[in-house]
C-alpha positions as CSV (number, residue, x, y, z in Angstrom):
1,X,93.2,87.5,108.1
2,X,94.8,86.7,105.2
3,X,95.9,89.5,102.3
4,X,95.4,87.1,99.6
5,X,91.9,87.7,98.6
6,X,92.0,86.2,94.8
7,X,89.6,86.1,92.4
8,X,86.6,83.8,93.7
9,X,86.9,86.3,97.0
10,X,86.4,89.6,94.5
11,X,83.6,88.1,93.0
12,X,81.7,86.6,96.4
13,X,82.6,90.8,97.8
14,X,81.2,92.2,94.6
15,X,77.6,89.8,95.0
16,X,77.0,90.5,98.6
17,X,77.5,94.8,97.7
18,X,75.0,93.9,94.8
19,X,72.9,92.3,97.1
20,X,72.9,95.0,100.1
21,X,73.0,97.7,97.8
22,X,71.4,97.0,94.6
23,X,72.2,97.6,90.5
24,X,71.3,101.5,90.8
25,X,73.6,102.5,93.7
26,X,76.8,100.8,92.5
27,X,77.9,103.0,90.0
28,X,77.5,105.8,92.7
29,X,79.7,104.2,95.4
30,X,82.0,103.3,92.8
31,X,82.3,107.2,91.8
32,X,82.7,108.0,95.3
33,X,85.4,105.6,96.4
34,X,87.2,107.1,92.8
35,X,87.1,110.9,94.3
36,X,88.2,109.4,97.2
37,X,91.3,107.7,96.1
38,X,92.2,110.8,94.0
39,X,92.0,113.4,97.2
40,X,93.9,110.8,99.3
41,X,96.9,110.6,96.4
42,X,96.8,114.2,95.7
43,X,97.0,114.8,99.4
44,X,99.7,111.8,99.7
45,X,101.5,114.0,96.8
46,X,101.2,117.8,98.4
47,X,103.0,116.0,101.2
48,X,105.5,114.5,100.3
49,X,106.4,117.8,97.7
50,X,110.1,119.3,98.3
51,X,109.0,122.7,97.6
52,X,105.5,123.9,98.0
53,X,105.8,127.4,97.0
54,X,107.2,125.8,93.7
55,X,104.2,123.9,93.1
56,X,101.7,126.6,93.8
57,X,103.0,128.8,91.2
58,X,102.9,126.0,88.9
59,X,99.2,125.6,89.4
60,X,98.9,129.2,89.1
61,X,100.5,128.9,85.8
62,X,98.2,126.1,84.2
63,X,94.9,127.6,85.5
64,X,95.7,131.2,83.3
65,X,98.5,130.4,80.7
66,X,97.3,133.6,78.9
67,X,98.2,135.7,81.7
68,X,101.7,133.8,82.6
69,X,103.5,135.5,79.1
């Protein structure tokens, strides 16, 4: 199977999902598939982190910067 997709081959995809699943549940797969891709890079990230005790104090310190002075 070729890689190559192109443009005509984004555009006959995107028809056939408007087709199958209609103008009202596209915007709704399309948010999903977004969280998805976000989860998969933060995971991707968390992974491939040096120091993981490092980054959890970080996150401690942007979620309550008043109580970090």
């Amino acid at each position: 199977m070729p890689m190559n997709i192109g443009i005509p081959g984004l555009i006959l995809i995107l028809v056939i999902a408007l087709i199958i699943f209609g103008p009202s549940k596209l915007p709704e797969i399309g948010r999903a598939f977004g969280t998805t891709l976000k989860e998969f890079k933060n995971s991707t990230r968390e992974l491939t982190n040096d120091d993981p005790v490092k980054e959890e104090e970080e996150k401690k310190e942007t979620k309550n910067p008043s109580e970090a002075g």
